[in-house]
C-alpha positions as CSV (number, residue, x, y, z in Angstrom):
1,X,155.6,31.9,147.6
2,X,158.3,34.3,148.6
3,X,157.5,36.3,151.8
4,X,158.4,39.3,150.1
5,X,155.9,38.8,147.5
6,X,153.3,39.9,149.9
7,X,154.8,43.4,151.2
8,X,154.1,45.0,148.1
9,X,150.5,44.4,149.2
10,X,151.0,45.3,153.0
11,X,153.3,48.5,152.0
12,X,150.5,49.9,149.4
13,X,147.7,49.1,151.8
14,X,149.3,51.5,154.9
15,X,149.7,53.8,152.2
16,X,146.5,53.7,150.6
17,X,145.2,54.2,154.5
18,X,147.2,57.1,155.0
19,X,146.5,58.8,151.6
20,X,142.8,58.8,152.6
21,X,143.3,60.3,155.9
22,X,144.8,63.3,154.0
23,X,142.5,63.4,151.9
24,X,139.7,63.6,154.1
25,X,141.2,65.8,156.0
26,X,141.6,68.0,152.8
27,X,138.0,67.5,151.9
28,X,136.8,68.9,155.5
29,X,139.2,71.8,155.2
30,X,137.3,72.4,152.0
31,X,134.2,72.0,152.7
32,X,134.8,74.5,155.7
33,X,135.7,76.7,153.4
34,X,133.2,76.3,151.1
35,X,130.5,76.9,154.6
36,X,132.6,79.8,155.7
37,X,132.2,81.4,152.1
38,X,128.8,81.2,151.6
39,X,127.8,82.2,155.1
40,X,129.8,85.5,153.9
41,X,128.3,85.6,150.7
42,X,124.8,84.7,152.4
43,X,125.5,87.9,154.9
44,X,126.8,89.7,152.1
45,X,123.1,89.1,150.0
46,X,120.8,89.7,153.2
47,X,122.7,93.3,153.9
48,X,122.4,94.2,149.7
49,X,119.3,92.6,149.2
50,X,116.4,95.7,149.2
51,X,113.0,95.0,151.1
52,X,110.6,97.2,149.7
53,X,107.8,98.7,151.8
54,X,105.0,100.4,150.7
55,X,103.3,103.1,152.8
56,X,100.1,105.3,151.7
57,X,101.7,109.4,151.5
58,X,98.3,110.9,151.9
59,X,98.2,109.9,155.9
60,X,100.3,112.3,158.0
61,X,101.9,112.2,160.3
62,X,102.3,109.0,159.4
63,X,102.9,109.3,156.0
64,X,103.1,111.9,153.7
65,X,105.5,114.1,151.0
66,X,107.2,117.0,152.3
67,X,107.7,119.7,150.2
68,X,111.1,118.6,148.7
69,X,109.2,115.8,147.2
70,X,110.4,113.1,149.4
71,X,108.7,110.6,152.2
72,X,108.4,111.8,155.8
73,X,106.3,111.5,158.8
74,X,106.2,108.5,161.8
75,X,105.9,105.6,160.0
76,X,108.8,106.5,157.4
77,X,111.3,107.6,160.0
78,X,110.4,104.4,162.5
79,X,111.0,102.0,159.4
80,X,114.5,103.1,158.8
81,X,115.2,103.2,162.4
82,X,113.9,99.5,162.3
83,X,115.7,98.9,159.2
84,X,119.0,100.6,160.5
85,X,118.4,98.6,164.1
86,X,118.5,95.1,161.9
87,X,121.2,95.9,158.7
88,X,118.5,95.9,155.9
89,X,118.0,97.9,152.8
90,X,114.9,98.9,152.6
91,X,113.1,101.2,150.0
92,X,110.1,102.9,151.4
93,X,107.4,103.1,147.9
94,X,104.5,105.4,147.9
95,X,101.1,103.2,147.0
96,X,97.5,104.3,147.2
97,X,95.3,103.3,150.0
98,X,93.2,101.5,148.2
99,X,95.8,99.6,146.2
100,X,98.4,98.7,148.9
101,X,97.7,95.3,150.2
102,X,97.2,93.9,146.6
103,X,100.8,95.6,146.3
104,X,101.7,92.8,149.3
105,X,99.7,90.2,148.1
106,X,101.2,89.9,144.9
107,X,104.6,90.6,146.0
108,X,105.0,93.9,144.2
109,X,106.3,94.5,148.3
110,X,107.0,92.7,151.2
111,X,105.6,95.1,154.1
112,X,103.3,97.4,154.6
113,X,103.9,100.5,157.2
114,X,100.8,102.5,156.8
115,X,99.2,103.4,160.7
116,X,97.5,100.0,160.2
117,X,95.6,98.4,163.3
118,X,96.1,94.9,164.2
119,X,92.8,93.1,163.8
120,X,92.0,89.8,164.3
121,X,90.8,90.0,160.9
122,X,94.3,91.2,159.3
123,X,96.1,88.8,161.9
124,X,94.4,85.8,160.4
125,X,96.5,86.6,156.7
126,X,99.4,88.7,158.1
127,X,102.1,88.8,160.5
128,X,102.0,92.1,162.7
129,X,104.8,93.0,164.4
130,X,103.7,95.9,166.5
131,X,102.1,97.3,168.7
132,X,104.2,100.5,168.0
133,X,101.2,103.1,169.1
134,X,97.8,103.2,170.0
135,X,94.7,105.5,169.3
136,X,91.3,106.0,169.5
137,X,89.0,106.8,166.9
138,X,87.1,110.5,167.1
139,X,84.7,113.6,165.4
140,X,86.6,116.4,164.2
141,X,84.1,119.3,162.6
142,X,84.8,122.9,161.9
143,X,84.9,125.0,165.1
144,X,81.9,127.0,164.9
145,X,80.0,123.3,164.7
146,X,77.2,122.7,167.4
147,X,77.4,118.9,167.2
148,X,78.4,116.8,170.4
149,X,79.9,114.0,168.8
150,X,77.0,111.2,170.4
151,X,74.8,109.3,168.2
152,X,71.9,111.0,168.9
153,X,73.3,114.2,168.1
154,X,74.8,112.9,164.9
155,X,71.6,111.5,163.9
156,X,71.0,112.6,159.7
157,X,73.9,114.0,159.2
158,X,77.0,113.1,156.7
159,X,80.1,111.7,158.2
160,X,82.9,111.4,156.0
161,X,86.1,108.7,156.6
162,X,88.9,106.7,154.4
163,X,87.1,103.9,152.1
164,X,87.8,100.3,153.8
165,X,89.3,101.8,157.1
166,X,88.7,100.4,160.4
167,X,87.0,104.2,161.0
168,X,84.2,103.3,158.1
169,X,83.8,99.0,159.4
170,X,83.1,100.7,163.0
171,X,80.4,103.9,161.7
172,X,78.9,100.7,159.3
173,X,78.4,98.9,162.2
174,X,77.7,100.8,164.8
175,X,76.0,104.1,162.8
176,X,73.8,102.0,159.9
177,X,70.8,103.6,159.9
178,X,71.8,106.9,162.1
179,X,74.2,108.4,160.2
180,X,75.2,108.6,155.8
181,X,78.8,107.6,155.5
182,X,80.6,109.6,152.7
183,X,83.7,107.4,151.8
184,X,87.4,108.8,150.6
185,X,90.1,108.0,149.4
186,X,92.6,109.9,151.4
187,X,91.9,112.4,155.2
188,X,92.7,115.3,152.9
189,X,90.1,114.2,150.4
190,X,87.4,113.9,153.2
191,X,88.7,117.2,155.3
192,X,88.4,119.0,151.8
193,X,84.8,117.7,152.0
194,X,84.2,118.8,155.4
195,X,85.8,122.4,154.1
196,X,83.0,123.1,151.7
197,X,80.2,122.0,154.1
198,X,79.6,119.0,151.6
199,X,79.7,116.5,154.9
200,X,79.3,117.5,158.7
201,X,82.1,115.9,160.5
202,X,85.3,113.5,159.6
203,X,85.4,110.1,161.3
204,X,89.2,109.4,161.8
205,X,92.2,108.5,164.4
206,X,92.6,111.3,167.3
207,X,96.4,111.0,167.1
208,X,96.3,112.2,163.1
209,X,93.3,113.9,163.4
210,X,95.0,116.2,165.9
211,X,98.2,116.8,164.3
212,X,97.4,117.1,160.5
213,X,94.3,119.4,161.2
214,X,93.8,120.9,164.4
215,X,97.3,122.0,165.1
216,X,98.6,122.5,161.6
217,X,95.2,125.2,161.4
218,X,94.8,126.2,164.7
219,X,91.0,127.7,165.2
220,X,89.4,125.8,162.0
221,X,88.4,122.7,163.3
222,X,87.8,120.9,166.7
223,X,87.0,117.4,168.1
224,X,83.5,116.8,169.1
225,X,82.2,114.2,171.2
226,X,84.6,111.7,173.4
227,X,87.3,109.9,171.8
228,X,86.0,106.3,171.0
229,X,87.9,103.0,171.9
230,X,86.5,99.7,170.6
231,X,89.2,96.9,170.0
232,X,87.1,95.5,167.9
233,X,88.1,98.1,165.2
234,X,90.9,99.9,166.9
235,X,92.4,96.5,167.4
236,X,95.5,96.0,169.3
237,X,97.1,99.1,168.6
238,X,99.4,99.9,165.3
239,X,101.5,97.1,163.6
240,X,103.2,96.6,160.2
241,X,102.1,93.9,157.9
242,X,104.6,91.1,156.1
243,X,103.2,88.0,154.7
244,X,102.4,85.6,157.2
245,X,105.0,83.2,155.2
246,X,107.7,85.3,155.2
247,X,108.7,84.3,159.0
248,X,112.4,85.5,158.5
249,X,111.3,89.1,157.5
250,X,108.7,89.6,160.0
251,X,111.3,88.2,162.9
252,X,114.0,90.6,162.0
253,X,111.0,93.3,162.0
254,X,109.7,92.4,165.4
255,X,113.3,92.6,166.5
256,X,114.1,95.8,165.2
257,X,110.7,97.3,166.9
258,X,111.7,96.3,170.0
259,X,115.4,97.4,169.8
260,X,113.9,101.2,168.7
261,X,111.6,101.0,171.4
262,X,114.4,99.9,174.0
263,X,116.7,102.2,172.6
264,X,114.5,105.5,173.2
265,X,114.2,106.4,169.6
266,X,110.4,105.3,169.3
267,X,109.9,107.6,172.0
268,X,111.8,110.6,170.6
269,X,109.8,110.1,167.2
270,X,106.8,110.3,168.7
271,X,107.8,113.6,170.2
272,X,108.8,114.6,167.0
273,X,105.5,113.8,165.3
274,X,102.8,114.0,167.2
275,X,104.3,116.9,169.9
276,X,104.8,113.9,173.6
277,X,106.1,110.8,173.6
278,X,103.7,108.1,173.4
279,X,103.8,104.6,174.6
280,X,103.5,101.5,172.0
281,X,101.2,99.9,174.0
């Protein structure tokens, strides 16, 4: 056999070598590609894709619609500052009370922003990021009332509050028996109630209490009684809700609170709604 006979072999062997080198060198540079591309496309989807939040309209100053027909009070303005803060869409929705966490549950929307108190209860289905504010519960009655706010005082008489509220779990368990709880859908729907002499006081937060009713109609109403504090209904203080799941959402949301709280704006929106700036703890 002629030396020669084998080089054929040898020289299609180094080049065989060397033609898979540049080749998988050409594959990497692709697939590089390929990672850099859909980490912009991926970027591009989490900036245009929309998280909707749902918030009840008929709870200022968190919530309610101004006369132009469009969302405002604390909890609107603090979840585009969070949203603004992380880069996401978000569309703020307008859902009933009473129909706003089967609106989460069945992914009609992915957070809730609605004063809500953290609660061992809610903690135990949602994530929470919060605290963002804190508030005892109180009496407000009409001015001219004689009542003193304690639980003798109270004794026989009609206390209305929001259906399925911490305010109503804390008078059902801490009232039965003393008190007849008259149950609403909405604070104006009670305070409307309270109006026409229909109930004797409205059970509800101090912070809202104070700014829907008692400033915005100076003279009409007044708290009664000693603000009341029980963690056991008041909870931790306020907090969003996201599907417990949904781990990526509620990081970006507990990182967007805390950049609006660092930043001074949670402080200047709670000047703006509820007349000092509050802590979130």
């Amino acid at each position: 056999m002629r030396p020669e006979s084998v080089l054929p072999a040898q020289n299609g062997g180094i080049h065989n070598k060397r033609g898979n080198k540049e080749m998988k060198a050409k594959s990497y540079k692709l697939l590089l590609a390929a990672a850099s591309l859909a980490a912009i496309l991926s970027g591009q989807a989490n900036a245009e894709t929309k998280v909707l939040v749902g918030t009840d309209a008929s709870n200022p100053p968190f919530a309610s619609v101004g006369t132009d027909g469009a969302l405002q009070g604390f909890d609107i303005d603090l979840v585009n500052a969070i949203c603004a803060a992380e880069k996401l869409t978000c569309e703020i929705q307008n859902i009933p009370w009473d129909g706003i966490f089967a609106a989460l549950d069945s992914g009609k929307i992915q957070v809730v922003a609605a004063g809500l108190n953290i609660t061992p209860e809610r903690l135990k289905k949602y994530a929470m990021p919060g605290p963002y504010l804190s508030s005892p519960f109180a009496y407000i009655a009409p001015a001219s009332s004689t009542l003193d706010g304690t639980k003798e005082g109270l004794s026989g008489k009609t206390i209305g509050t929001v259906a399925a509220s911490a305010m109503e779990k804390y008078l059902n368990a801490n009232m039965a028996g003393t008190i007849n709880v008259s149950t609403y859908d909405s604070w104006d729907a009670a305070v409307l109630d309270l109006d026409s002499g229909r109930t004797d006081a409205v059970f509800g937060e101090l912070i809202a209490l104070q700014v829907a009713y008692i400033k915005a109609k100076p003279g009409v109403y007044k708290i009664v009684g000693q603000p009341i504090s029980d963690p056991t209904y008041s909870g931790q203080g306020k907090g969003l809700a996201i599907p417990k799941d949904d781990k990526t959402l509620s990081a970006a949301f507990d990182e967007g609170l805390a950049k609006v709280i660092e930043d001074g704006t949670h402080a200047q929106l709670t000047k703006k709604w509820f007349g000092a700036e509050m802590p979130a703890k």
